[in-house]
N, CA, C and O of each residue as an XYZ file, in Angstrom:
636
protein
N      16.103      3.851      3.601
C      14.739      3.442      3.916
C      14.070      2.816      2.688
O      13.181      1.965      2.714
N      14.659      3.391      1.564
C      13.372      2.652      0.463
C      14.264      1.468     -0.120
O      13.729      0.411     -0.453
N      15.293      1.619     -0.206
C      15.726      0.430     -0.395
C      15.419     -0.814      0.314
O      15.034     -1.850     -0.228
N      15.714     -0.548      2.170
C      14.542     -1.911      2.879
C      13.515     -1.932      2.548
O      13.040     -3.068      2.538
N      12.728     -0.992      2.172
C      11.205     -1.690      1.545
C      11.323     -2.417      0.787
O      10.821     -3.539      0.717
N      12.245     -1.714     -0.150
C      12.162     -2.423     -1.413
C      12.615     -4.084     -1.315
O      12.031     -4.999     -1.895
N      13.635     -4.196     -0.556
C      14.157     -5.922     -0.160
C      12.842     -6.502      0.187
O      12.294     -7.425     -0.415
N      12.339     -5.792      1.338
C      10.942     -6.476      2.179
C      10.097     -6.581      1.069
O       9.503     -7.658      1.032
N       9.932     -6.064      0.455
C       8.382     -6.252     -0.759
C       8.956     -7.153     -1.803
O       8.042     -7.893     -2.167
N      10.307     -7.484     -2.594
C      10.480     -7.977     -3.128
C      10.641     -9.682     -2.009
O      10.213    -10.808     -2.262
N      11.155     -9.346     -1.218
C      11.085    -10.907     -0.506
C       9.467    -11.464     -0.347
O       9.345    -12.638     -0.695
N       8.322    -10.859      0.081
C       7.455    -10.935      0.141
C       7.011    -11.371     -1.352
O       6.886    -12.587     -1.501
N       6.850    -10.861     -2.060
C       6.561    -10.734     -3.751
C       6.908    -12.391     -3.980
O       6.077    -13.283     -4.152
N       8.227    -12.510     -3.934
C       9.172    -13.945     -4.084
C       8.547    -15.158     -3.441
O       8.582    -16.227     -4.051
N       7.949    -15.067     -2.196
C       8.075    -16.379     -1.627
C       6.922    -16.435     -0.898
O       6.474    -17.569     -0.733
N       5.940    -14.959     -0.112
C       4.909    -14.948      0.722
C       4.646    -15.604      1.534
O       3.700    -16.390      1.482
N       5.288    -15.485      2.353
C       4.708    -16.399      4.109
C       4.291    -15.980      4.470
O       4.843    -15.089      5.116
N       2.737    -16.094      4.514
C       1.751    -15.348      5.087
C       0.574    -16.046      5.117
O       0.496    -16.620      4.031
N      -0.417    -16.307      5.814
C      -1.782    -16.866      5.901
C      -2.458    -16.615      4.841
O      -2.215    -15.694      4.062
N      -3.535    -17.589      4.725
C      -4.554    -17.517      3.412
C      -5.567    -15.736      3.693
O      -5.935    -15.356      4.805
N      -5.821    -14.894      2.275
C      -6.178    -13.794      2.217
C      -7.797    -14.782      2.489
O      -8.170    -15.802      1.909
N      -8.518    -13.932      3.655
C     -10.195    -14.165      3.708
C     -10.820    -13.465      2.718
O     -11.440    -13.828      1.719
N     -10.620    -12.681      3.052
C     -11.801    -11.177      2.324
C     -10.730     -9.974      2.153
O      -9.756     -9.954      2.906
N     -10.816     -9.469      1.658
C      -9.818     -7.867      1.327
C     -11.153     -7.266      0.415
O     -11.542     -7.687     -0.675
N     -11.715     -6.147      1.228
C     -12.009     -5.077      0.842
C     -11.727     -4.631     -0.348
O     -10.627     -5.156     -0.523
N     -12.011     -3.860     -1.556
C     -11.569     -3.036     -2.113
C     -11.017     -1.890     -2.342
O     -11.950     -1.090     -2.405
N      -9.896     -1.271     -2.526
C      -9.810     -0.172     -2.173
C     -11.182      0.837     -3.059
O     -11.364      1.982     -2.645
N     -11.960      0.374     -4.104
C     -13.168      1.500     -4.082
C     -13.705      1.889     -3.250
O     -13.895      3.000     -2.754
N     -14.191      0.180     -2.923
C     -15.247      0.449     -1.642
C     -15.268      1.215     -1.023
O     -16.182      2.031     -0.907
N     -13.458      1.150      0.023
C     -13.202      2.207      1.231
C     -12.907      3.893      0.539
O     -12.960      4.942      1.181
N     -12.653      3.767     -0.664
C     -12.875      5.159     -1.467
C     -14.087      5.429     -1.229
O     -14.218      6.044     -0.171
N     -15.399      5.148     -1.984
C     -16.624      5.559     -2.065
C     -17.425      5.661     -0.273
O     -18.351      6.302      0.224
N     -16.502      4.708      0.180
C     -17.171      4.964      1.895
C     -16.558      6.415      2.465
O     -17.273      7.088      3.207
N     -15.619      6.742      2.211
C     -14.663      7.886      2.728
C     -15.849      9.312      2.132
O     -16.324     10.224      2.809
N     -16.021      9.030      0.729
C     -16.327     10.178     -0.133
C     -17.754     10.395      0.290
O     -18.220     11.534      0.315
N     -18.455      9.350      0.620
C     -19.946      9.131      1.294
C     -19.786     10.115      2.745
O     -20.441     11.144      2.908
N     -18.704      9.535      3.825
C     -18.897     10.144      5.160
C     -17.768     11.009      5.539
O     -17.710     11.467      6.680
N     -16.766     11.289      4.559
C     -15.591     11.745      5.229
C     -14.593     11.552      6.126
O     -13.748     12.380      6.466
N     -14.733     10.271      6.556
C     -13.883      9.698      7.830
C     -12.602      9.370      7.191
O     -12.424      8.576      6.267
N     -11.548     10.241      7.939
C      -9.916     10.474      7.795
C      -9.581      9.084      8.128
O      -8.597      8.768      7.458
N      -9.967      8.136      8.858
C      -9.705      6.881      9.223
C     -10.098      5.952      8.030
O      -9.160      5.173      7.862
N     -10.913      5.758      7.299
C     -11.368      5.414      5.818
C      -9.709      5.495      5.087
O      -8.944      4.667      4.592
N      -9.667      7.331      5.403
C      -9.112      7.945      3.557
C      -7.924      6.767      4.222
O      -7.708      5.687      3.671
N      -7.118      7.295      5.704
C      -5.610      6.577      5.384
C      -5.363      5.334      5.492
O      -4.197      5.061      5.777
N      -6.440      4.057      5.291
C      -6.623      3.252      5.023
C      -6.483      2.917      3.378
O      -5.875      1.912      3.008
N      -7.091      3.834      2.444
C      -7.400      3.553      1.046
C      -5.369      4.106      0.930
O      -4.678      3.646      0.020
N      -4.927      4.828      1.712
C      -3.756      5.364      1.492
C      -2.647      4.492      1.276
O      -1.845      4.337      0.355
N      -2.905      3.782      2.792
C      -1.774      2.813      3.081
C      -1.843      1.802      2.066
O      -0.861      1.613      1.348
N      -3.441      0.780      1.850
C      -3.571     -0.068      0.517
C      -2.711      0.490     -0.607
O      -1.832     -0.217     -1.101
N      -2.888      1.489     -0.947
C      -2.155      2.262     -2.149
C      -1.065      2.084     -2.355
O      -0.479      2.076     -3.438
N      -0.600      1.888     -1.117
C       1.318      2.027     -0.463
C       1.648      0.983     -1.330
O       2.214      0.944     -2.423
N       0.927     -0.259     -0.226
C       1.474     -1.642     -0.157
C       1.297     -2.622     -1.260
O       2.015     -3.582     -1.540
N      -0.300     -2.008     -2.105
C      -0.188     -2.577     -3.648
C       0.867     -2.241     -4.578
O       1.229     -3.178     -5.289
N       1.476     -1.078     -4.754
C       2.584     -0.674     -5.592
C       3.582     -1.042     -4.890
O       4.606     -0.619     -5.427
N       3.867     -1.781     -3.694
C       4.814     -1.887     -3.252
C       4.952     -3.744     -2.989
O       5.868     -4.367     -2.454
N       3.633     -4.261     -3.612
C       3.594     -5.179     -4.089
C       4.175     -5.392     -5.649
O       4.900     -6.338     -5.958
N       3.713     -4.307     -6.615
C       3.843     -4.611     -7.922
C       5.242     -4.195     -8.359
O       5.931     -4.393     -9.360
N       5.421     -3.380     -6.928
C       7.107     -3.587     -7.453
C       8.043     -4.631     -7.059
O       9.101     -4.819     -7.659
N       7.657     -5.315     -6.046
C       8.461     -6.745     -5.720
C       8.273     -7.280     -7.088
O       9.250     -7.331     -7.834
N       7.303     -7.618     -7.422
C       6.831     -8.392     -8.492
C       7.845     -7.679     -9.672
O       8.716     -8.320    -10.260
N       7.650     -6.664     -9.834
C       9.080     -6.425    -11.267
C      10.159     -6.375    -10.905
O      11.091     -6.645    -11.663
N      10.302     -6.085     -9.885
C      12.138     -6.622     -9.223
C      12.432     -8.389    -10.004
O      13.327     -8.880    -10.692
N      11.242     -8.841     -9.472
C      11.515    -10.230     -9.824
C      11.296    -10.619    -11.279
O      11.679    -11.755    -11.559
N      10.887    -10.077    -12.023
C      10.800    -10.179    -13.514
C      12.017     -9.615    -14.186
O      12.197     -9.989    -15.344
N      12.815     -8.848    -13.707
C      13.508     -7.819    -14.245
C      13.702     -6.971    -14.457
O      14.755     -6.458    -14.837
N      12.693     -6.555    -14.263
C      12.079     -4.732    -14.625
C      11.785     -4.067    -13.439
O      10.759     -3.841    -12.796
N      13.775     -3.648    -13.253
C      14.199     -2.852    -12.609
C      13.317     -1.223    -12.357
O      12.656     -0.947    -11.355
N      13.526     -0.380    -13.473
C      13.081      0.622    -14.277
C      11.748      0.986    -13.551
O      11.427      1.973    -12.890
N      10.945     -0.389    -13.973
C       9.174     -0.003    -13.815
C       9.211     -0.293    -12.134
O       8.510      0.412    -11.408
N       9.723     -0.937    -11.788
C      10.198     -1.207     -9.915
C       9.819      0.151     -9.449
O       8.914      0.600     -8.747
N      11.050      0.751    -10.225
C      11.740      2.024     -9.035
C      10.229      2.602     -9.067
O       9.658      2.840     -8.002
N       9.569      2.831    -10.360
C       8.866      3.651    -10.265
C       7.325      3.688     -9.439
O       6.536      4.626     -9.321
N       7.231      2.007     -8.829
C       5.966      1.610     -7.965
C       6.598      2.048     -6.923
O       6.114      2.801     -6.078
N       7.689      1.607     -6.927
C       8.502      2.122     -5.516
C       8.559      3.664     -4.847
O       8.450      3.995     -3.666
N       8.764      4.445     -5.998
C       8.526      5.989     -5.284
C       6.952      5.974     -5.088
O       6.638      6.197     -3.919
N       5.805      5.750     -6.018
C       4.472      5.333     -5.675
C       3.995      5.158     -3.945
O       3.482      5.865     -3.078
N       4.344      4.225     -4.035
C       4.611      3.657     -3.032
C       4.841      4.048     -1.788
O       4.306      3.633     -0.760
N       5.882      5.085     -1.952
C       6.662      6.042     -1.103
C       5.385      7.261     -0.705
O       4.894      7.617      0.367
N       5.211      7.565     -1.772
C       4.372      8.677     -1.972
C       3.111      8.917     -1.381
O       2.633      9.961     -0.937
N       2.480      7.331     -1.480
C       1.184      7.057     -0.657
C       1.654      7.011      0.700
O       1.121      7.843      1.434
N       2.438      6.322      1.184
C       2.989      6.270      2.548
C       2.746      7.654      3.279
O       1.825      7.866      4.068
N       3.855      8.692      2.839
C       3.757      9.971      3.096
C       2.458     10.545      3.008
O       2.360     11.607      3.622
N       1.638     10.232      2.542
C       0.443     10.768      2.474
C      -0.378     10.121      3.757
O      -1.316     10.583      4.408
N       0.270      8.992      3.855
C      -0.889      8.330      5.060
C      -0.410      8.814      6.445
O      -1.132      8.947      7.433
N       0.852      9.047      6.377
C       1.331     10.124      7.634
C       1.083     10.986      7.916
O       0.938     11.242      9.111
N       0.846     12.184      6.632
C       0.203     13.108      6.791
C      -1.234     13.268      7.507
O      -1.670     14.071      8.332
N      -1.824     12.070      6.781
C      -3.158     12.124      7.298
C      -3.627     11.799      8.465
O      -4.690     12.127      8.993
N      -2.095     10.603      9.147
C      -2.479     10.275     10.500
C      -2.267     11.506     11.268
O      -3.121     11.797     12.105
N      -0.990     12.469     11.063
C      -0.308     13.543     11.676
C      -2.230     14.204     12.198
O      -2.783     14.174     13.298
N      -2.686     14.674     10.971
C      -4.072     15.464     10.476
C      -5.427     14.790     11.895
O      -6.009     15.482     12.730
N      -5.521     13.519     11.712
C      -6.341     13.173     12.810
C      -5.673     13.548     13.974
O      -6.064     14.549     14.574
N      -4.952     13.057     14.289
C      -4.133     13.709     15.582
C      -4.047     14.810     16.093
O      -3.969     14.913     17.317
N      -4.041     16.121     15.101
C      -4.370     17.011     15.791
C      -5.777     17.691     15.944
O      -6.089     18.619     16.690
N      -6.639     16.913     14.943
C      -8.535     16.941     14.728
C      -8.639     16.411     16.492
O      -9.379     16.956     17.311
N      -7.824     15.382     16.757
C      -8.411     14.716     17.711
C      -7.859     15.197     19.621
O      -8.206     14.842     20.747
N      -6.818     16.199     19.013
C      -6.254     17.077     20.151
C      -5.246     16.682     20.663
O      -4.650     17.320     21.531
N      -4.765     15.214     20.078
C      -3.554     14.345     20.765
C      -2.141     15.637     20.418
O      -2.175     16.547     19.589
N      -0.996     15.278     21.390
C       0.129     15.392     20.678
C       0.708     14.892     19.631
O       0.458     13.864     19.002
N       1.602     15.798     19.470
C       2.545     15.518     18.391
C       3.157     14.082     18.439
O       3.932     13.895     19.377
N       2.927     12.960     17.524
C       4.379     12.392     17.819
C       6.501     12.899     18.083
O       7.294     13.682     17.561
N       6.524     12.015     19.015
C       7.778     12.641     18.913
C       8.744     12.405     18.356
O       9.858     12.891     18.551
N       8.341     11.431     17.404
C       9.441     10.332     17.130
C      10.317     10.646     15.734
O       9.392     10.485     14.938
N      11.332     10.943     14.997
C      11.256     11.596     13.975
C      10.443     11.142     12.678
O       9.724     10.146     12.596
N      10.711     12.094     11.671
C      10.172     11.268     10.719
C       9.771      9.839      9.886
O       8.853      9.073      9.592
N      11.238     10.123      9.751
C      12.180      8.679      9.474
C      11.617      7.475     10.308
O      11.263      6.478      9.678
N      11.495      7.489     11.826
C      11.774      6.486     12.763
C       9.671      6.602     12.815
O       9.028      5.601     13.130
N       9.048      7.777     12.500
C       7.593      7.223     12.076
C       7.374      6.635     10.759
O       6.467      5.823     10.576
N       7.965      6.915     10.072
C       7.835      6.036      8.729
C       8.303      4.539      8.770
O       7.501      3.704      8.352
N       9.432      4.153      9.197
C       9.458      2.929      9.429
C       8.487      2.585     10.220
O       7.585      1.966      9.656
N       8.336      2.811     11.556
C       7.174      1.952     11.715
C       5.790      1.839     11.713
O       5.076      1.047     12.327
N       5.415      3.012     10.701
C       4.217      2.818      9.821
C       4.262      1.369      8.872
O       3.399      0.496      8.778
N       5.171      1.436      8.426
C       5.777     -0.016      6.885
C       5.951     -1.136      7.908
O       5.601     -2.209      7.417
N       6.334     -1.231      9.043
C       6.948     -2.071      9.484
C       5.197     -2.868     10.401
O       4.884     -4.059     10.409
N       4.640     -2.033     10.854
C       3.232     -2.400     11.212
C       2.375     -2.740     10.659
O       1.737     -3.770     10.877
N       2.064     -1.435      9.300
C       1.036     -1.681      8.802
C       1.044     -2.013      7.303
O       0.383     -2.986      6.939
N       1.736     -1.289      6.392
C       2.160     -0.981      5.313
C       2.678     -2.762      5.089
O       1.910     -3.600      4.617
N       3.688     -2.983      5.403
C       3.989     -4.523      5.554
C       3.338     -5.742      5.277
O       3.485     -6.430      4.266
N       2.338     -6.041      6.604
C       1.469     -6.798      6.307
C       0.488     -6.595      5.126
O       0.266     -7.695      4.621
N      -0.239     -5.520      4.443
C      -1.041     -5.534      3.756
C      -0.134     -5.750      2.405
O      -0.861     -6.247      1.545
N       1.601     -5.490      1.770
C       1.957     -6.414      0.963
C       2.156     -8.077      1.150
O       2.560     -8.997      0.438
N       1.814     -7.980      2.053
C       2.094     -9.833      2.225
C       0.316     -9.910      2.011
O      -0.063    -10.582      1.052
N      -0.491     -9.404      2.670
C      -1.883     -9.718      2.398
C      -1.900     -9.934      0.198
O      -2.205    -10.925     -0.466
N      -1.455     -8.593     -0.246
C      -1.748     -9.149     -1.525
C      -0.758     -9.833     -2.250
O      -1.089    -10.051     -3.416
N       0.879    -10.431     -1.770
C       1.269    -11.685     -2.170
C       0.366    -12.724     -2.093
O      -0.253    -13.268     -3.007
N       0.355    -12.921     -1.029
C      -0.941    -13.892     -0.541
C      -2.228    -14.323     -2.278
O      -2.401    -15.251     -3.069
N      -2.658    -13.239     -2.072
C      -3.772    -13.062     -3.193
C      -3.282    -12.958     -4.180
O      -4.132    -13.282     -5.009
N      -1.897    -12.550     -4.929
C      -1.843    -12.798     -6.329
C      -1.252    -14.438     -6.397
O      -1.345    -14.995     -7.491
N      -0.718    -15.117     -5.376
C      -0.502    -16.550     -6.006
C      -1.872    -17.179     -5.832
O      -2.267    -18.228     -6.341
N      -2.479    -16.420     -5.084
C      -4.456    -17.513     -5.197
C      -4.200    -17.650     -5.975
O      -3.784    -18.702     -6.460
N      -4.383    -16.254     -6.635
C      -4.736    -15.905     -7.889
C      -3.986    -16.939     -9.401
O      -4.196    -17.732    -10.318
N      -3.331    -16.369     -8.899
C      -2.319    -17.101    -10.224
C      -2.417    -18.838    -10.355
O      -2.130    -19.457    -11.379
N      -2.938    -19.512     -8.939
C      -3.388    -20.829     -8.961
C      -4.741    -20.583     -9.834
O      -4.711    -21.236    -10.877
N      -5.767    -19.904     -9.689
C      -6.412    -20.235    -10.136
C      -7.193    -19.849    -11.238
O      -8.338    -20.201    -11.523
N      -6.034    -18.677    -12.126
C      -6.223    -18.113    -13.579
C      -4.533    -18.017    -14.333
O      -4.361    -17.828    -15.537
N      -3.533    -18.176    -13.431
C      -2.399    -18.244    -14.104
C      -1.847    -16.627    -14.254
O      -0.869    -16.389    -14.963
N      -2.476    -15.680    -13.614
C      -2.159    -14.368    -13.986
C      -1.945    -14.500    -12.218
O      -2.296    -15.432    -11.495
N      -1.132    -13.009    -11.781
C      -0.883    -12.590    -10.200
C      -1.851    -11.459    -10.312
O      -2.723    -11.493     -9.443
N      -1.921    -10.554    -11.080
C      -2.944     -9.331    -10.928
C      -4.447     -9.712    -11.206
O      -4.900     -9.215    -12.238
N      -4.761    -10.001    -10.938
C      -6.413    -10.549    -10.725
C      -7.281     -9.888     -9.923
O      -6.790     -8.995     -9.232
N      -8.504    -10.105     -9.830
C      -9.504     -9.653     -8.798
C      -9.171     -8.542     -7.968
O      -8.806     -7.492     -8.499
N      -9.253     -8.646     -6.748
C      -8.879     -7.714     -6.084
C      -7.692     -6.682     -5.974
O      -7.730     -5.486     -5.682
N      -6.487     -7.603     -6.336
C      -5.727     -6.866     -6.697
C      -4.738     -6.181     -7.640
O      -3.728     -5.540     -7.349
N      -5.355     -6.516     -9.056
C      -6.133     -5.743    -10.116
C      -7.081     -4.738    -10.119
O      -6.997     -3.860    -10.978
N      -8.082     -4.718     -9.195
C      -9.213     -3.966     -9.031
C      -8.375     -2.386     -8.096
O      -8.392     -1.166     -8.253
N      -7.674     -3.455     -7.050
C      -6.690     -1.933     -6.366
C      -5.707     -1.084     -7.080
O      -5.470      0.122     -7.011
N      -5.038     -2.361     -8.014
C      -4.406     -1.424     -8.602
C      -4.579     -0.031     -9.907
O      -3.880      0.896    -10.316
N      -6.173     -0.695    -10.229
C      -6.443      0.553    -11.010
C      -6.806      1.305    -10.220
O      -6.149      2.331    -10.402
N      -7.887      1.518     -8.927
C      -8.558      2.386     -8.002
C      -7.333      3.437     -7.805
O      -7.447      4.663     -7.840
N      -6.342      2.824     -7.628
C      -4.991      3.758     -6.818
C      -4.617      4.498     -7.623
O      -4.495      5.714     -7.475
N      -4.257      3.523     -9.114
C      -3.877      4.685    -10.379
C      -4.644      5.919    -10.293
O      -4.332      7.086    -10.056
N      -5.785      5.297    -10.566
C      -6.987      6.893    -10.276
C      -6.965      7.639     -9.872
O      -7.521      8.633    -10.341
N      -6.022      7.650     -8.244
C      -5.965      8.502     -7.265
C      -4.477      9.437     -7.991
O      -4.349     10.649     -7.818
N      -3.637      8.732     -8.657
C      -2.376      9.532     -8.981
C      -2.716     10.887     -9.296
O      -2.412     11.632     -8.365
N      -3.183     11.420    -10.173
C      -3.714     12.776    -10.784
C      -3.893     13.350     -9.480
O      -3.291     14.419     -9.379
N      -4.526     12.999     -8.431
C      -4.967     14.079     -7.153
C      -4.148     14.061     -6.199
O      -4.312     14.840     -5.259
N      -2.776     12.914     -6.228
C      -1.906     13.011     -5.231
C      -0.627     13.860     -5.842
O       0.031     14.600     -5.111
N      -0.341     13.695     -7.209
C       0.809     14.276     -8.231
C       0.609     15.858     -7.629
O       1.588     16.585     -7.464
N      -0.976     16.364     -7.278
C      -1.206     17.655     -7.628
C      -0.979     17.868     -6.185
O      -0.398     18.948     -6.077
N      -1.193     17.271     -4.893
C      -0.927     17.722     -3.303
C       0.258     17.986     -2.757
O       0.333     18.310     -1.571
């Protein structure tokens, strides 16, 4: 499984076929909105972003070379994922639904494959803006996510 991510995010990273980014949120924003009202639909939103930016910045060192610093967006990566499952699992039963039945594995793929996915192609997308129009890929927004998320490491290391 993490190895196809890892192909998918590095192909993405490489070449991005994907529509022009409109607007992308910040992941603060949807932080400070979550921490304001508490809505579980917020947090696994700021979750999944989390996923798919480190799972952006590791395409991006696949393709530089830097294997090493890869792996390590890559378990990141992993890590937020699992967390956003958790949290969907968490509404689901707030909300009285069943269980999914599907196994783990076969919900995790198509968490990445739905959602997780598109939002690394959303910030391929935005680091070649970017890079058109300062010469750097980590810029603005997704620069801005990728520190927000760091932030979050300390409170996910500890869950």
């Amino acid at each position: 499984m993490k190895i196809r991510n890892l192909v998918c995010c590095l192909a993405i990273a490489a070449h991005g076929h994907v529509s022009a980014v409109e607007s992308i949120t910040p992941v603060q924003e949807l932080l400070e909105k979550y921490l304001v009202n508490g809505d579980r639909v917020v947090l696994g939103t700021v979750l999944e972003r989390c996923s798919a930016v480190f799972g952006y910045v590791a395409g991006m060192l696949l393709n530089s070379g830097s294997s090493g610093l890869a792996e390590k967006n890559i378990l990141l990566s992993d890590r937020f994922q699992e967390l956003a499952l958790g949290n969907a699992d968490l509404i689901d039963k707030q909300l009285g639904l069943k269980p999914d039945a599907r196994s783990h594995d076969d919900r995790k793929t198509a968490k990445f494959e739905k959602t997780i996915m598109p939002m690394v192609q959303m910030y391929a997308e935005e680091g070649k803006m970017n890079y058109r129009r300062s010469g750097l890929y980590f810029e603005g927004v997704v620069k801005a996510d990728i520190v927000s998320c760091t932030r979050l490491l300390p409170m996910i290391k500890s869950s």
